[in-house]
VOGU-3710 file (C-alpha; in Angstrom, 3 decimals, decimal comma):
1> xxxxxxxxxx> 0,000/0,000/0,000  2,029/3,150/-0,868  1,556/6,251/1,227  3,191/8,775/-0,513  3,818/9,364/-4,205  7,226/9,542/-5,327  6,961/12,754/-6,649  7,800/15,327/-4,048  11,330/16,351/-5,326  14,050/18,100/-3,824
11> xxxxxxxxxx> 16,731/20,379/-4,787  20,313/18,951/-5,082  23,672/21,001/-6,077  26,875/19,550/-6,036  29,948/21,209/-7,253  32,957/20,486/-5,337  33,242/18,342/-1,875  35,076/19,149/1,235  35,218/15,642/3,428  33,906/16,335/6,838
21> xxxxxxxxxx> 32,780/13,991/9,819  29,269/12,765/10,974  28,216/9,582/12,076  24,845/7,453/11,465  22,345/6,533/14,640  19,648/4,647/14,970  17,583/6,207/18,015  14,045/4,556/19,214  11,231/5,953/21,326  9,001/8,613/20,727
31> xxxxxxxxxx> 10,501/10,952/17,677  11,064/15,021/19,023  10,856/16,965/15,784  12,408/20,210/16,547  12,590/23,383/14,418  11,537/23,304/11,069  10,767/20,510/8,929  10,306/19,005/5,435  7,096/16,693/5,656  6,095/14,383/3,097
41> xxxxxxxxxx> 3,633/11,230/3,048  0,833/13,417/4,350  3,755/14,415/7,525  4,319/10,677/8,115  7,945/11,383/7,142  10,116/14,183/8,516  13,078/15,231/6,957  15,830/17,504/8,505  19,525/18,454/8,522  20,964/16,466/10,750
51> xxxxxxxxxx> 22,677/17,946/13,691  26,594/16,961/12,948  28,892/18,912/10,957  27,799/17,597/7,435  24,563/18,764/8,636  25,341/21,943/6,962  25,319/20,561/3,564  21,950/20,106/3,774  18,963/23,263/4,605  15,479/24,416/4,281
61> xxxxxxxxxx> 14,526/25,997/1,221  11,201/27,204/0,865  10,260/24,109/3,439  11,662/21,876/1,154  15,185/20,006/1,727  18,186/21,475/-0,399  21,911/19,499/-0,822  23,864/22,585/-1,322  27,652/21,107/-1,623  29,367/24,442/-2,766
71> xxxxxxxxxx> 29,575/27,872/-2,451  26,115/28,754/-2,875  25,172/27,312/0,335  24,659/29,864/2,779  25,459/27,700/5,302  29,173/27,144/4,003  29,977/30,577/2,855  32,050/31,965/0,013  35,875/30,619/0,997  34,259/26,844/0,184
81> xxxxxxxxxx> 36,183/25,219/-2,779  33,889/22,368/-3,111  34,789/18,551/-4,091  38,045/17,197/-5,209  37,628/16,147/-8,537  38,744/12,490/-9,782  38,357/11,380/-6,142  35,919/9,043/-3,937  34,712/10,643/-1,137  31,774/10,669/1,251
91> xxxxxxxxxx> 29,796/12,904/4,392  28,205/10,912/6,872  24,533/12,626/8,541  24,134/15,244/6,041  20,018/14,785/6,772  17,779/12,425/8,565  14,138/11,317/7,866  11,885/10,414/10,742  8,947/8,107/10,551  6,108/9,545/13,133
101> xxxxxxxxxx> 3,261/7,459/12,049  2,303/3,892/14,521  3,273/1,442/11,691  6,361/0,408/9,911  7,376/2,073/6,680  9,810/1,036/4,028  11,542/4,886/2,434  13,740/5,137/-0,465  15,117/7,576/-2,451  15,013/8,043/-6,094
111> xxxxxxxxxx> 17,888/10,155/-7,516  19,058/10,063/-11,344  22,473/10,820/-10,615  25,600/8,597/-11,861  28,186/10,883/-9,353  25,925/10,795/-6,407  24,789/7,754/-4,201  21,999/8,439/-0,994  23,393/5,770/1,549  22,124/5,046/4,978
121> xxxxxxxxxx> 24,322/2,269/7,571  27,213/1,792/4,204  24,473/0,922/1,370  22,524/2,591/-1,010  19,001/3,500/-0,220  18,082/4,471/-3,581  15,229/2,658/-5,577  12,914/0,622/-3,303  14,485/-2,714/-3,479  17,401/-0,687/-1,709
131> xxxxxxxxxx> 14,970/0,768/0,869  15,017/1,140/4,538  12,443/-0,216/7,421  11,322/2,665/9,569  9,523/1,602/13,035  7,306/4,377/14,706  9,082/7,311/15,671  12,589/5,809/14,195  14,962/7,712/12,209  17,555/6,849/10,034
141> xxxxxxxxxx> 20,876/9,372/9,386  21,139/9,589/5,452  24,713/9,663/4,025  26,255/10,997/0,645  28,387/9,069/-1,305  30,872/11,269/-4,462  32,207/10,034/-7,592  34,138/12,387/-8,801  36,236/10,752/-11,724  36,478/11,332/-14,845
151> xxxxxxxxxx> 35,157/15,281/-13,531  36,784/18,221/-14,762  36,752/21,182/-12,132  33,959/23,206/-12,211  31,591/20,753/-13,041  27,780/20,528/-11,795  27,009/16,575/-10,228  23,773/15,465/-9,567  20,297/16,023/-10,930  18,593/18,995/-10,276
161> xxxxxxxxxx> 15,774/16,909/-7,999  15,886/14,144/-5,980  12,740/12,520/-4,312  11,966/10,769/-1,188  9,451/7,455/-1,463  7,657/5,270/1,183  5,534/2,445/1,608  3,428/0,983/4,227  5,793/-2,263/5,533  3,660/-5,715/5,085
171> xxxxxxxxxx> 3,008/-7,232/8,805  5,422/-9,698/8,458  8,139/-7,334/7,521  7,541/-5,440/10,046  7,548/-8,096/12,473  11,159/-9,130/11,483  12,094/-5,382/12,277  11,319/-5,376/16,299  11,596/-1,911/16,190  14,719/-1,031/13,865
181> xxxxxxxxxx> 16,100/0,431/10,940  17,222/-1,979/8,687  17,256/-2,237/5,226  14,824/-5,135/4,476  17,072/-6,987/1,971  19,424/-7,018/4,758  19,610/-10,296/6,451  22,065/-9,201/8,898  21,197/-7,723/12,855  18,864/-5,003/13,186
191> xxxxxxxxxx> 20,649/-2,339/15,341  19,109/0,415/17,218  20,858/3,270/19,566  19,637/5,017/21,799  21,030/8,797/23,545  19,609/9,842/27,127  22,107/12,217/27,135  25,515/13,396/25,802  27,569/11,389/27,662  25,654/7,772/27,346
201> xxxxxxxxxx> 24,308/5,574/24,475  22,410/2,370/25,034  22,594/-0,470/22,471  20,455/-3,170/21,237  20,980/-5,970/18,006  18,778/-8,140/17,365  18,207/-10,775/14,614  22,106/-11,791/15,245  23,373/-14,769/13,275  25,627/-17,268/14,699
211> xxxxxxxxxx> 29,076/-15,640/14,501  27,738/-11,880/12,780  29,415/-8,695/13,544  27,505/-5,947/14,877  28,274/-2,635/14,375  26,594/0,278/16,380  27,608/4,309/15,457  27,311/6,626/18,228  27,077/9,933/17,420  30,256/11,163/18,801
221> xxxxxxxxxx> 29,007/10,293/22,595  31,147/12,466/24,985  33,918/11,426/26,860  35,399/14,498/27,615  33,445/16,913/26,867  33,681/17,701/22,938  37,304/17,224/22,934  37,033/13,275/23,136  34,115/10,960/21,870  33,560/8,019/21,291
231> xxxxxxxxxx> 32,062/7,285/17,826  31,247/3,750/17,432  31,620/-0,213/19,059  31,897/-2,939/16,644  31,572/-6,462/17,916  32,975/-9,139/16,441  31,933/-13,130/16,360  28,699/-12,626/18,139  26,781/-15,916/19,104  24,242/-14,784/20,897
241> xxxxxxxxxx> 20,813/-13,668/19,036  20,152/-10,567/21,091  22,788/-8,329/22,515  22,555/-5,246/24,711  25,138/-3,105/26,054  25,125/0,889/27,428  27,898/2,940/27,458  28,723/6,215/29,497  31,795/8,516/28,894  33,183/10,848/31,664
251> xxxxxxxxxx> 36,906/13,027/32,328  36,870/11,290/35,322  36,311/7,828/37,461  33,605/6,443/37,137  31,803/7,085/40,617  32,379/2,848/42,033  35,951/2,396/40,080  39,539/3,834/40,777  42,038/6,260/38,692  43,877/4,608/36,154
261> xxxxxxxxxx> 47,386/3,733/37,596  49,896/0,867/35,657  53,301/0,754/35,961  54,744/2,779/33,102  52,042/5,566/35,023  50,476/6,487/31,496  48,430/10,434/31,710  44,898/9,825/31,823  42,320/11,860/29,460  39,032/10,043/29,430
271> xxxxxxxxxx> 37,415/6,958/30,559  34,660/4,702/29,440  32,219/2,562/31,476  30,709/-0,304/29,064  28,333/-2,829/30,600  26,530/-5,893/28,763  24,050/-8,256/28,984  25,436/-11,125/27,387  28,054/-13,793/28,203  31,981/-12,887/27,837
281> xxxxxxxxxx> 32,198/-15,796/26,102  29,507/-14,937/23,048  31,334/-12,220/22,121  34,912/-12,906/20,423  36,364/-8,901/20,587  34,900/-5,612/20,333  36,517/-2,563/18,496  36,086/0,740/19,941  36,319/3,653/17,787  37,129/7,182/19,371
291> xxxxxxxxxx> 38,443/10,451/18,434  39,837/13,778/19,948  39,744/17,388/18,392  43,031/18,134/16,784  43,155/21,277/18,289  42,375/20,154/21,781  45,571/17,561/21,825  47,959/20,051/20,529  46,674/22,513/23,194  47,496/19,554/25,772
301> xxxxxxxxxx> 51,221/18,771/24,020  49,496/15,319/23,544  51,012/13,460/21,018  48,360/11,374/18,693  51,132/8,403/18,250  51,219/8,220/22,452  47,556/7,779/22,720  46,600/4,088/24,052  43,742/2,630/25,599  43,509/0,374/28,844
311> xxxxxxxxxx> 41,100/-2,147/30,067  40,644/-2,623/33,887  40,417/-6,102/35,404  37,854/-7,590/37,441  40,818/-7,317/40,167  41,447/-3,632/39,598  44,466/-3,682/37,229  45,155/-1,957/34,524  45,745/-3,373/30,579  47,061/-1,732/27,718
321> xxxxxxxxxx> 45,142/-3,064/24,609  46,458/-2,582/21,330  45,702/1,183/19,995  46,342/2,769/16,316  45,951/5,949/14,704  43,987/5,805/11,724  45,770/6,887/9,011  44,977/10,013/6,644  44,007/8,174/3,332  41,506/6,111/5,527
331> xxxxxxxxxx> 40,143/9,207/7,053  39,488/10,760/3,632  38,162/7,516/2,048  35,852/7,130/5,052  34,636/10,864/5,000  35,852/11,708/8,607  36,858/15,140/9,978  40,169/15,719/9,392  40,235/17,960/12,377  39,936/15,595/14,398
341> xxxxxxxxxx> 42,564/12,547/14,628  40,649/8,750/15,017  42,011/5,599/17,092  41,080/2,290/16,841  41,350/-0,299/20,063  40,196/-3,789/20,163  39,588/-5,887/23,605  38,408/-9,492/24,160  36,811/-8,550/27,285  34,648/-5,694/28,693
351> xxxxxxxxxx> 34,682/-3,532/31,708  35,888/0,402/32,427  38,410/1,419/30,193  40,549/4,570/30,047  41,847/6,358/27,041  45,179/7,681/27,792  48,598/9,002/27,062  52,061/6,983/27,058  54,499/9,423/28,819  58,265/8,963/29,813
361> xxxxxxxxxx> 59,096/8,165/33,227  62,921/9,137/33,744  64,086/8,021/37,493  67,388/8,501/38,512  68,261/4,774/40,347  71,125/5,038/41,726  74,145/7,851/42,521  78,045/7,105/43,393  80,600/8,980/44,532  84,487/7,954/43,224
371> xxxxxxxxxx> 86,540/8,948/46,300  85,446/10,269/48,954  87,690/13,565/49,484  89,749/16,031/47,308  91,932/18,504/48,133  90,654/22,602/47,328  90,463/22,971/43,286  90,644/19,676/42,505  87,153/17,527/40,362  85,194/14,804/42,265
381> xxxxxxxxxx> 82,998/12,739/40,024  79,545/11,425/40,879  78,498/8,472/38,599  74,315/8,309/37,960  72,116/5,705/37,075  69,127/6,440/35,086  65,862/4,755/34,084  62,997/5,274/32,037  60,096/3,477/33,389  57,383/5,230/31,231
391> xxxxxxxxxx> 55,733/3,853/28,149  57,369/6,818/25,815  60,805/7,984/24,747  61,619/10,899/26,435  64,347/13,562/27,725  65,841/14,454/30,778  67,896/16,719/32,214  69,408/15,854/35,917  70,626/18,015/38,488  73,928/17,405/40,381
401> xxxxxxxxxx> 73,566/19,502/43,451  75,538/20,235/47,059  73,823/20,791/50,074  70,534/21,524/47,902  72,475/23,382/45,576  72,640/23,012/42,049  76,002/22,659/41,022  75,935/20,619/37,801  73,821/19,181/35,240  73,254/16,493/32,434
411> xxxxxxxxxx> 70,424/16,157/29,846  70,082/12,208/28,539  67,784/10,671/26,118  66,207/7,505/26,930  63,713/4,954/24,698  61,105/3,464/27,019  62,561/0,665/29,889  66,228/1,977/28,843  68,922/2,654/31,429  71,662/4,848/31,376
421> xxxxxxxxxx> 74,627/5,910/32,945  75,981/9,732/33,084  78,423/11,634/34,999  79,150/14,562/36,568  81,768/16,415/37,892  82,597/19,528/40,312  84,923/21,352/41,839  85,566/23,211/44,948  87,689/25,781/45,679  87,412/26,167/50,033
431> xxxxxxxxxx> 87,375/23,019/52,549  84,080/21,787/53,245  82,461/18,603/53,694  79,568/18,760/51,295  76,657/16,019/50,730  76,108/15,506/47,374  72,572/14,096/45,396  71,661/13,625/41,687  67,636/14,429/41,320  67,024/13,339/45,360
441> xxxxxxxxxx> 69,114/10,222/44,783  71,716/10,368/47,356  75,713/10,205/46,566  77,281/10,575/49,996  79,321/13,328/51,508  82,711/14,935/49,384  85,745/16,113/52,448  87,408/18,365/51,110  91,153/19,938/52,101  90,544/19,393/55,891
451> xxxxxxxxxx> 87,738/21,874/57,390  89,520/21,776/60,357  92,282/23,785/59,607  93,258/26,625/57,733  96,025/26,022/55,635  97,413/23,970/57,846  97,547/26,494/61,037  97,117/24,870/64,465  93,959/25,585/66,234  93,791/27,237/69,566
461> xxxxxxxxxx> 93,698/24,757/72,329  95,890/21,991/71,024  98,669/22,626/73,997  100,356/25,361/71,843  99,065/28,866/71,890  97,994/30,336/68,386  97,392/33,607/66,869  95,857/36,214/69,422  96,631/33,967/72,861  96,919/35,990/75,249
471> xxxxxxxxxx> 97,942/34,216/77,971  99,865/35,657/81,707  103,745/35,846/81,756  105,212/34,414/84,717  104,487/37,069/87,383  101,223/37,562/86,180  102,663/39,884/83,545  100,899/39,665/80,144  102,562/39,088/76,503  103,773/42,310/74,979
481> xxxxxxxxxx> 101,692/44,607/73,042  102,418/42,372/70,035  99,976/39,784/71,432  103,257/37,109/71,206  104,501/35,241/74,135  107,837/34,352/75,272  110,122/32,955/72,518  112,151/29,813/73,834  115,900/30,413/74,140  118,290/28,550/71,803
491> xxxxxxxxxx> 119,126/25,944/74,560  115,370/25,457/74,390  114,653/26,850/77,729  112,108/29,489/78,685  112,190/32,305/80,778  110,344/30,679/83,794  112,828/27,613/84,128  115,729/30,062/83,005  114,465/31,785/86,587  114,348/28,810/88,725
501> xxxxxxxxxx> 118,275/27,858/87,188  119,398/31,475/88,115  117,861/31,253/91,647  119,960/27,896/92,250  123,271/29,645/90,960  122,568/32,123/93,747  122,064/29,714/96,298  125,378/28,287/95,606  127,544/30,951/95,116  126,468/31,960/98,142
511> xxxxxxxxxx> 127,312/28,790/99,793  130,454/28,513/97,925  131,312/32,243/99,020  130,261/30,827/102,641  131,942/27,933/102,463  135,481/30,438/101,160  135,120/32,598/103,992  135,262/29,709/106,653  137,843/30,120/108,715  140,745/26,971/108,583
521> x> 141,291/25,549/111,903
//
């Protein structure tokens, strides 16, 4: 029973293409048709821009949807140069159709066009063989793929008109659908995806055969704001008929789970909470497809080629799973922004994951001394042993210092789980006894010349007066003005045992002048 006569037509102008990003969702539940609209099969079908970048390809004119791929557009403006000619290339969500009726519709497009192909999930929706199953309130993302070969510069694609067809689905096609959008000749899952919010998507395939991939787009859900989204899952050997899995993004832990931490101590930048109803087992590896805003990561010094992904184990530790950059031919072929840059990650098992950054993690290990004193102006050397625990090459410069004070300094570059060995020497030029460290990493105490002395002087209080004694003369008479004491004589007797030896000469010339003046008997 058709609803609609394929003969509402709509404007389409190609001239050149610029590739930009967009991604195609399913959503269920109750359609919310928003600003203005392009209504066909008596306003059974609603057709809009979409609301992704490659939306702006596509606006109202005169309530009627326009493809305006060049210059014209208003939405683009005048600096747009259009398509690449002799290329492929493609822009995913340029417009969507809802279906707001309470039965199941099958829409195709009809477009005359050899350049231009209408797609919707990767196939053509054009002629109704090709055509898509709409549920109630179910919309489908509709996708443009260019041929521009053989096409000089300059030149017009595309027909003029295009127009948009539907029928009412039979009951037992639309039983098959449970709720979908599928393109009936498609015998693979019917995939739907739903968005209560920014941050979260919530998945359902049904119809799976034994061993089918499933592959569900999400609409750039948020993982960091903007910056980071993830924009699609892809499972891989499914054996289970049904499958249902939600996913929700944050810049953060998620509220019951801990901070990523693994030994090469990667930089976190977004995590990801996927849970799923089926057995581990039924599902052979999922792919997870994010991106980040080119801008954003070289705002952040992040390095695209040090971006990796981890898993987190039912007992709390952290895996790295294997991450790539997708390269720039695939991003054109595919139609993806090219300001943003795409990863791909694939796990065998599901749980909180964490997108991340491989960083360099330079330790110093261990620091030696090579003698332990010197004499004043003369080099001490103080070996260091450095590491680089972190999952990056990196750079580092390390600080020899003495007391706390820098006094030296050597930069070393080190590939990831490479150690190294530098040195580095000083030189002082007053006695001291000085503790010495590389980076905290301690190297022992340096003597040098002896501290306590100066140049070899005797300190006070040895059992020799020094410099500035001034100590009593015998008598209680002080040293001279000079501040020296008594000198000893040459003999090597002082003035104090020179008096006692004068004092017993007296005493016996006196007895010996006694002793002469005796008279003889």
């Amino acid at each position: 029973m058709t609803i609609t006569n394929p003969t509402a037509r709509r404007t389409l102008t190609l001239a050149l293409f610029l590739v930009a990003a967009g991604s195609l969702i399913f959503t269920t539940g109750a359609a919310v048709i928003d600003g203005p609209t392009d209504t066909v099969a008596d306003a059974d079908l609603a057709i809009q821009p979409a609301d992704g970048p490659n939306g702006q390809y596509a606006y109202l004119n005169d309530d009627e949807i326009a493809i305006d791929i060049s210059a014209s557009n208003p939405k683009i403006g005048p600096d747009f140069e259009g398509i690449n000619p002799d290329s492929l290339a493609s822009a995913d969500d340029v417009f969507t159709i809802t279906y707001t009726a309470d039965e199941y519709a099958h829409v195709w497009i009809e477009d005359e066009s050899e350049n231009v192909t209408f797609v919707a999930d990767g196939d053509s929706i054009e002629g109704e063989a090709n055509n898509v199953t709409l549920g109630p309130n179910e919309t489908v993302a509709v996708d443009l793929a260019l041929d521009t070969r053989g096409a000089a510069a300059g030149t017009k694609l595309g027909a003029d008109e295009f127009s948009i067809s539907a029928t009412l689905a039979e009951p037992e096609d639309a039983s098959m659908m449970s709720a979908s959008t599928r393109r009936t000749s498609d015998a693979g899952p019917t995939t739907t995806v739903t968005s209560p919010s920014d941050d979260r998507r919530e998945f359902v395939a049904s119809d799976v055969g034994y061993g089918d991939a499933v592959r569900f787009e999400t609409g750039g859900m948020h993982l960091d704001g903007g910056d980071v989204t993830l924009d699609g899952l892809d499972l891989e050997g499914v054996r289970s008929a049904r499958a249902e899995m939600s996913a929700a993004g944050s810049p953060d832990p998620a509220a019951n789970g801990s901070a990523l931490d693994a030994p090469t101590t990667p930089r976190s930048i977004a995590y990801l909470t996927v849970e799923h109803d089926f057995a581990a087992d039924e599902v052979d590896a999922m792919t997870i497809r994010f991106s980040a805003s080119r801008e954003a990561i070289d705002d952040a010094g992040v390095n695209p080629e040090r971006v990796t992904f981890y898993r987190q184990t039912d007992a709390g530790d952290w895996n790295e799973k294997d991450t790539s950059v997708v390269g720039e031919d695939a991003v054109r072929t595919r139609g993806l922004s090219e300001d943003r840059v795409h990863f791909r990650a694939t796990t065998e098992d599901f749980s909180t994951f964490a997108v991340a950054e491989r960083v360099p993690r330079v330790d110093v290990t261990e620091a030696t001394l090579d003698t332990p004193a010197i004499d004043p102006g003369e080099e001490a050397t103080v070996g260091a042993t450095i590491r680089n625990g972190g999952g990056a090459a990196g750079e580092e410069t390390v600080t020899l210092t003495a007391d706390g004070d820098p006094v030296a300094n050597e930069t070393v570059a080190l590939a990831p789980n490479e150690t190294a060995t530098v040195a580095l020497s000083v030189a002082f030029e007053t006695a001291a006894s000085t503790s010495l460290a590389v980076d905290g990493a301690d190297a022992g105490a340096l003597l040098v010349g002896d501290p306590a002395s100066d140049d070899g002087d005797v300190e006070p209080g040895d059992g020799e007066m020094g410099d500035g004694d001034a100590r009593d003369a015998p008598g209680g008479e002080s040293t001279d003005e000079s501040g020296v004491g008594p000198t000893e004589e040459p003999a090597g007797i002082d003035l104090v045992q020179l008096g006692g030896l004068l004092a017993l000469v007296a005493l016996v010339s006196v007895g010996v002048a006694l002793v002469r003046r005796t008279p003889r008997s």
